[in-house]
C-alpha positions as CSV (number, residue, x, y, z in Angstrom):
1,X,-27.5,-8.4,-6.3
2,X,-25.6,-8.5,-9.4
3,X,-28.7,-7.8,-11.2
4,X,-29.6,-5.1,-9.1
5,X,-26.4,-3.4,-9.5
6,X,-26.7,-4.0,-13.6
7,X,-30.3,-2.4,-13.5
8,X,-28.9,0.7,-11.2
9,X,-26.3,1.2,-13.7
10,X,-28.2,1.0,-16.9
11,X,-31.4,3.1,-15.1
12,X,-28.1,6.2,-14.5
13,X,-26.6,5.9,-18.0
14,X,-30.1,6.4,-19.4
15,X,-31.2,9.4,-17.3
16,X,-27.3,11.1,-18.6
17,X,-28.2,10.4,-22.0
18,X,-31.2,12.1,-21.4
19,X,-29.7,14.9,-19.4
20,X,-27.2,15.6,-22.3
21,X,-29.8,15.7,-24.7
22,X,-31.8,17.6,-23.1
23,X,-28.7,20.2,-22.7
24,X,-28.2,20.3,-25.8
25,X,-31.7,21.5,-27.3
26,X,-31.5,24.0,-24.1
27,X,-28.4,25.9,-25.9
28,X,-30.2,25.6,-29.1
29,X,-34.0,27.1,-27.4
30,X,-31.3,30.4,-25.9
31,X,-29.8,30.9,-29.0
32,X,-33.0,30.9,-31.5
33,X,-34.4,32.9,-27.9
34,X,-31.7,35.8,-27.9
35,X,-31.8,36.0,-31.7
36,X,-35.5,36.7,-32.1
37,X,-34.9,39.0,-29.1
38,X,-32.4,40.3,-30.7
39,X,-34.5,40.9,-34.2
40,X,-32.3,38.5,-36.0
41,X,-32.3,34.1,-36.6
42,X,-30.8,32.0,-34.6
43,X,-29.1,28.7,-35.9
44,X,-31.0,27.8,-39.1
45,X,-28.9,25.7,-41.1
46,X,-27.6,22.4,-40.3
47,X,-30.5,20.2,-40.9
48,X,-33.9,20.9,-40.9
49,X,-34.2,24.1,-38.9
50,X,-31.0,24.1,-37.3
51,X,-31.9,21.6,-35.3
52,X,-28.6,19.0,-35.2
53,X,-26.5,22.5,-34.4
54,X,-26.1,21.9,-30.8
55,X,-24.8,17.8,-32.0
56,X,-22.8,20.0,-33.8
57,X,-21.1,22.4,-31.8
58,X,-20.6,19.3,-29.7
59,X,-18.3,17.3,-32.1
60,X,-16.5,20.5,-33.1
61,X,-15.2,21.9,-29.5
62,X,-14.6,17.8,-28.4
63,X,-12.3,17.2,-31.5
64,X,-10.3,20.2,-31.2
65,X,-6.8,20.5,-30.3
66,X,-6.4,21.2,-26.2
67,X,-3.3,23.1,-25.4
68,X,-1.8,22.8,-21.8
69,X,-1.2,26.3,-20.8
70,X,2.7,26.6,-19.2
71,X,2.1,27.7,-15.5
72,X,-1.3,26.1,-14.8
73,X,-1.8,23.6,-12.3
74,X,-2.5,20.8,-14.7
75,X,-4.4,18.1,-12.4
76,X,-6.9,20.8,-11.2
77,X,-7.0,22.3,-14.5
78,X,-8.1,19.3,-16.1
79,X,-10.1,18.1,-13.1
80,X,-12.3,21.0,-12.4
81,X,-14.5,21.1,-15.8
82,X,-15.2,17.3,-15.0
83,X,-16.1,17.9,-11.3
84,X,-18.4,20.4,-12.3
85,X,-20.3,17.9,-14.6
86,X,-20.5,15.3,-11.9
87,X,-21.5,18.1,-9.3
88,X,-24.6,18.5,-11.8
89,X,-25.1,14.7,-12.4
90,X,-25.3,14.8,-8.6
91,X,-28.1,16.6,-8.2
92,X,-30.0,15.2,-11.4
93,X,-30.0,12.0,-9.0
94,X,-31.7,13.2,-6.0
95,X,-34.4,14.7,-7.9
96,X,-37.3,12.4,-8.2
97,X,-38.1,10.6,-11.0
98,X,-40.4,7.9,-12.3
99,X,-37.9,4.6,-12.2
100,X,-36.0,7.0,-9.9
101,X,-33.6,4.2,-7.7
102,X,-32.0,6.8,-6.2
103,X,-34.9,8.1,-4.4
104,X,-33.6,8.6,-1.0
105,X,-35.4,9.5,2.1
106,X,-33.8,12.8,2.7
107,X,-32.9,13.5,-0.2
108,X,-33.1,17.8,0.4
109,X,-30.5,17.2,2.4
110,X,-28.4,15.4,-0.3
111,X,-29.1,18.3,-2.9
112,X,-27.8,20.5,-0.2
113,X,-24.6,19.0,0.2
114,X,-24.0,18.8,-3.4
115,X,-25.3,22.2,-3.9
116,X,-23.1,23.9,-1.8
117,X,-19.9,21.7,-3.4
118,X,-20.7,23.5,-6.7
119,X,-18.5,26.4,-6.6
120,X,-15.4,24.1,-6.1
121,X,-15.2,23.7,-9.5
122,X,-15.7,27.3,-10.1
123,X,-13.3,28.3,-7.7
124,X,-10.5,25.3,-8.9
125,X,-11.1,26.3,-12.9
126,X,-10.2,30.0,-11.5
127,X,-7.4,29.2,-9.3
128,X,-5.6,26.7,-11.5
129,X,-5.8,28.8,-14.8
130,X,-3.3,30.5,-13.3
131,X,-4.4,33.8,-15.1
132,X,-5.6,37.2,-13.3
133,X,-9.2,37.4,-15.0
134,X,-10.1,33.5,-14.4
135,X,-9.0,34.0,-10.4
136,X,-10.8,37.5,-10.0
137,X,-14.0,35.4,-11.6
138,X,-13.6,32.7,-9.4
139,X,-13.2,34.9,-6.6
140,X,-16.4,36.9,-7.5
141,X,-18.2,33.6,-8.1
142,X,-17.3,32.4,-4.6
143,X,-18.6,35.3,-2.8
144,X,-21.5,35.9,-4.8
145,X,-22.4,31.7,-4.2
146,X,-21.9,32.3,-0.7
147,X,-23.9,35.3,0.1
148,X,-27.3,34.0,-2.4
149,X,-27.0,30.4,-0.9
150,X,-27.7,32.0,2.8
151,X,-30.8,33.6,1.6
152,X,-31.7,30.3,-0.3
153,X,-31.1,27.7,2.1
154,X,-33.5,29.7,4.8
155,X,-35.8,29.8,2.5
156,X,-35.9,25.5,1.4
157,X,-35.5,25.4,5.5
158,X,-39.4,27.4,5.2
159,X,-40.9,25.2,3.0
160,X,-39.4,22.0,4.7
161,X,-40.6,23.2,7.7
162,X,-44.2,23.8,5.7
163,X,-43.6,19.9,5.2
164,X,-41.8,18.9,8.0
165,X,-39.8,16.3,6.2
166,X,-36.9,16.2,3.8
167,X,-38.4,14.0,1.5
168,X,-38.9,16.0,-2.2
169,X,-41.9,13.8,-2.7
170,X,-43.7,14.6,0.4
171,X,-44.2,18.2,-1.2
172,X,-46.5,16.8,-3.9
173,X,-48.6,15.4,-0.7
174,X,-48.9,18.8,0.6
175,X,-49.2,20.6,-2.4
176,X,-52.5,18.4,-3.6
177,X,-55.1,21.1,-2.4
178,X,-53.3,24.1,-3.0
179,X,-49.9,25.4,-4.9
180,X,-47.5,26.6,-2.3
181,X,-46.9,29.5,-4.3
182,X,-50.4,31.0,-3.8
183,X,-49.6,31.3,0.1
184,X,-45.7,31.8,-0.5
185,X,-45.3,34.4,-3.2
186,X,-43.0,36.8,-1.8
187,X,-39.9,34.1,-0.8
188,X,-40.6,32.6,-4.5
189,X,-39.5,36.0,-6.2
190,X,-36.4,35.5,-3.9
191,X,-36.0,32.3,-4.5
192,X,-36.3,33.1,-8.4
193,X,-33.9,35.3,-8.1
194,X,-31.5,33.6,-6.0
195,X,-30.9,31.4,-8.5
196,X,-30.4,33.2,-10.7
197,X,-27.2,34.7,-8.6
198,X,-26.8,30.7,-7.9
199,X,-26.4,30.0,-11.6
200,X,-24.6,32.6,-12.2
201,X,-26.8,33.9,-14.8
202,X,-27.8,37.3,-16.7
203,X,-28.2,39.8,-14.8
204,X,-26.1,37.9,-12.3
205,X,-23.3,37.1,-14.5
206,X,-20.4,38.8,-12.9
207,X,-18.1,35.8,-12.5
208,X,-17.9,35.9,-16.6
209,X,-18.0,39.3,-16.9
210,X,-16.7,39.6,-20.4
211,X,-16.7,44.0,-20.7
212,X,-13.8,43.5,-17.7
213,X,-12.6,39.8,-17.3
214,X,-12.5,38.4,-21.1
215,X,-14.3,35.6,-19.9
216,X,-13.7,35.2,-16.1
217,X,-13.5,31.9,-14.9
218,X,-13.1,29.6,-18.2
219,X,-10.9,32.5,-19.7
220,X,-8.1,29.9,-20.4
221,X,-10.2,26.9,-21.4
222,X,-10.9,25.4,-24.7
223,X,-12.3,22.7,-26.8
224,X,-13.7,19.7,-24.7
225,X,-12.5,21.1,-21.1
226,X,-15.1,24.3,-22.2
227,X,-17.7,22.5,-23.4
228,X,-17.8,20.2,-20.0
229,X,-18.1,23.5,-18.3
230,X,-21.0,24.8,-20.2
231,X,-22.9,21.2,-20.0
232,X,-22.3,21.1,-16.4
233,X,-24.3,25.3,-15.9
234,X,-26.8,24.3,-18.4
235,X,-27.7,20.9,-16.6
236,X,-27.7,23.2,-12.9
237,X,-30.4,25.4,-15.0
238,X,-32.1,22.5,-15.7
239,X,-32.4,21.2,-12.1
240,X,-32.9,24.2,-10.6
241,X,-35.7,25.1,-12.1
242,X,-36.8,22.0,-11.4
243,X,-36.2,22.2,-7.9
244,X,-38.3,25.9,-7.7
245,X,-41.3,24.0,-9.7
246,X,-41.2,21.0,-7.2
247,X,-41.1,23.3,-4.1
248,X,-44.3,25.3,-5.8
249,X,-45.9,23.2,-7.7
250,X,-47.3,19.6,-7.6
251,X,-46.1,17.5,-10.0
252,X,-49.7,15.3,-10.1
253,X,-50.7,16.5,-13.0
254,X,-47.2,15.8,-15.5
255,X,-48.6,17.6,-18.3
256,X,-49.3,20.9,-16.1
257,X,-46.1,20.7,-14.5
258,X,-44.1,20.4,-17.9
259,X,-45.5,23.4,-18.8
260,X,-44.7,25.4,-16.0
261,X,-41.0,24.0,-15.6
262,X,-40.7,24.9,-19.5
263,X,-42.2,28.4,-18.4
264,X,-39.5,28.8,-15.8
265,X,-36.3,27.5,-18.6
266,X,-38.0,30.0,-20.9
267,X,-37.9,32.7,-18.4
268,X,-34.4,32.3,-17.2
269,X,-33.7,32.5,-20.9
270,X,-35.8,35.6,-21.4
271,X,-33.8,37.0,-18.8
272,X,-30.7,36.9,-20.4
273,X,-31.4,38.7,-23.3
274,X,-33.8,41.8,-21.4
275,X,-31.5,42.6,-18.4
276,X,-27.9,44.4,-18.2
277,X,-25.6,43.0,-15.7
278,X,-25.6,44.3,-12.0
279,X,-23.4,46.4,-10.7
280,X,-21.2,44.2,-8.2
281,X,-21.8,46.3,-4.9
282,X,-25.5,46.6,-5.7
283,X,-25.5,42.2,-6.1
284,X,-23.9,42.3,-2.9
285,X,-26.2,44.8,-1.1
286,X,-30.1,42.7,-2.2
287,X,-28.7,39.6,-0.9
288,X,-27.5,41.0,2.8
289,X,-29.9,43.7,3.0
290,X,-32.7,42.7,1.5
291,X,-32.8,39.4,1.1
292,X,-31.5,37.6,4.2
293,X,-33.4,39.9,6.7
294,X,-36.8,38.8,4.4
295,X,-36.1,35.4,4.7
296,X,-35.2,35.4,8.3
297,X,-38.4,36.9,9.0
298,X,-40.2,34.7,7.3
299,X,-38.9,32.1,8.5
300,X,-39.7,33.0,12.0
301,X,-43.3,33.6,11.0
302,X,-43.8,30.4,9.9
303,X,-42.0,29.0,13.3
304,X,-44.4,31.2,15.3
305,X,-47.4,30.0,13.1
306,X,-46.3,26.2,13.5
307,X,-46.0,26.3,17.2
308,X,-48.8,28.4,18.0
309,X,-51.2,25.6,15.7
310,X,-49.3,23.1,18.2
311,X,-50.6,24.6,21.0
């Protein structure tokens, strides 16, 4: 047992070791991204290539000075950047892996628990800043989480429903002969997009809307409490777009799948620096009006289709 427990222990220290590199090379790939967007160089000097700027970055904003801001609520101040990071830790877990001991049996339902748990820590950071701009992000974060999950969570319910199990690694099963994205195009632009509005990314990005809010929801953090916050949305990148290649793509062939989830990090990147942010009423009105009724209908086509093949 005790072995057990040691093996489980190292197995989860190793995978967030992993994780955090990973991050880190992620913010370097967006900024050398944007810059050649952008018609300019992105980090290019510390070592060869810039390539130790992310390692960095890191020991700069963790070594600087945190000051305690007068009216805050300290324990959710200082809480909220952390519970982010374990929010995104969380899912990391239920995804599987190879040497995965956290591969559960229903495990979709696990990464819907702690999905919709995520903008707690958005929402706390906000509220315990205790400043205007970081509550009127967190309060545009909530409502914009809460309206895109609706549309996305119908549309995981379609493909588990395509499986009929909430097992991650059944989908490889079903996905042997054909991509699920061949039959399912249509709900995998929404669900592209969705999280995108999940992530709160470009052109989503209203929660740090820095033309109107400074910086939104982090506006009062700093050094290490910041840079927690900015691991933690990098690593929810990271494992959603693994989650959209696992739901439309097998991963049987590893070197074929690497590609297409670097494809999608890429993209979500690419994003950022070709699209303007949304207007807020305009986010609002594609998620009830366009993309719910989509979803629902789709989902009732596949009900129809499922029963009718049971008859």
């Amino acid at each position: 047992m005790l072995i057990l427990m040691i093996n489980s222990m190292l197995i989860s220290l190793d995978m967030m070791i992993k994780i955090l590199i990973s991050i880190a090379f992620l913010t370097l790939l967006e900024r050398k991204i944007l810059g050649y967007i952008q018609l300019r160089k992105g980090p290019n000097k510390v070592s060869f290539m810039g390539l130790l700027q992310p390692f960095s970055d890191a020991i700069k904003l963790f070594i600087k000075e945190t000051s305690l801001i007068l009216k805050s609520n300290y324990l959710y101040y200082l809480i909220s950047p952390m519970f982010s990071m374990v929010i995104m830790l969380m899912m990391w877990v239920n995804i599987p892996m190879i040497n995965n001991i956290f591969n559960l049996k229903f495990n979709l339902l696990m990464i819907f628990c702690v999905m919709s748990m995520g903008v707690y820590g958005m929402m706390m950071a906000g509220w315990s800043s205790n400043s205007l701009y970081s509550l009127i992000g967190s309060m545009r974060s909530i409502a914009q989480t809460i309206s895109y999950e609706v549309s996305m969570i119908l549309i995981m319910l379609i493909l588990i429903f395509l499986i009929e199990s909430f097992n991650l690694n059944n989908l490889n099963y079903y996905q042997y002969y054909s991509w699920f994205i061949l039959m399912n195009f249509p709900i995998f632009l929404i669900f592209l997009v969705s999280f995108l509005a999940e992530l709160n990314r470009t052109p989503f990005d209203l929660a740090e809307g820095e033309s109107e809010l400074v910086s939104g929801f982090n506006t009062e953090y700093m050094s290490g409490s910041f840079a927690m916050i900015f691991i933690a949305e990098y690593g929810m990148i990271m494992v959603m777009m693994m989650l959209l290649s696992l739901f439309f793509f097998n991963k049987l062939n590893f070197i074929i799948f690497s590609i297409i989830y670097m494809k999608f990090l890429f993209l979500i990147l690419w994003i950022r620096g070709t699209y303007p942010r949304m207007r807020y009423d305009n986010l609002m009105e594609l998620t009830w009006k366009s993309f719910l009724p989509i979803s629902l209908n789709y989902l009732i086509i596949i009900l129809i289709i499922k029963l009718l093949l049971m008859i």
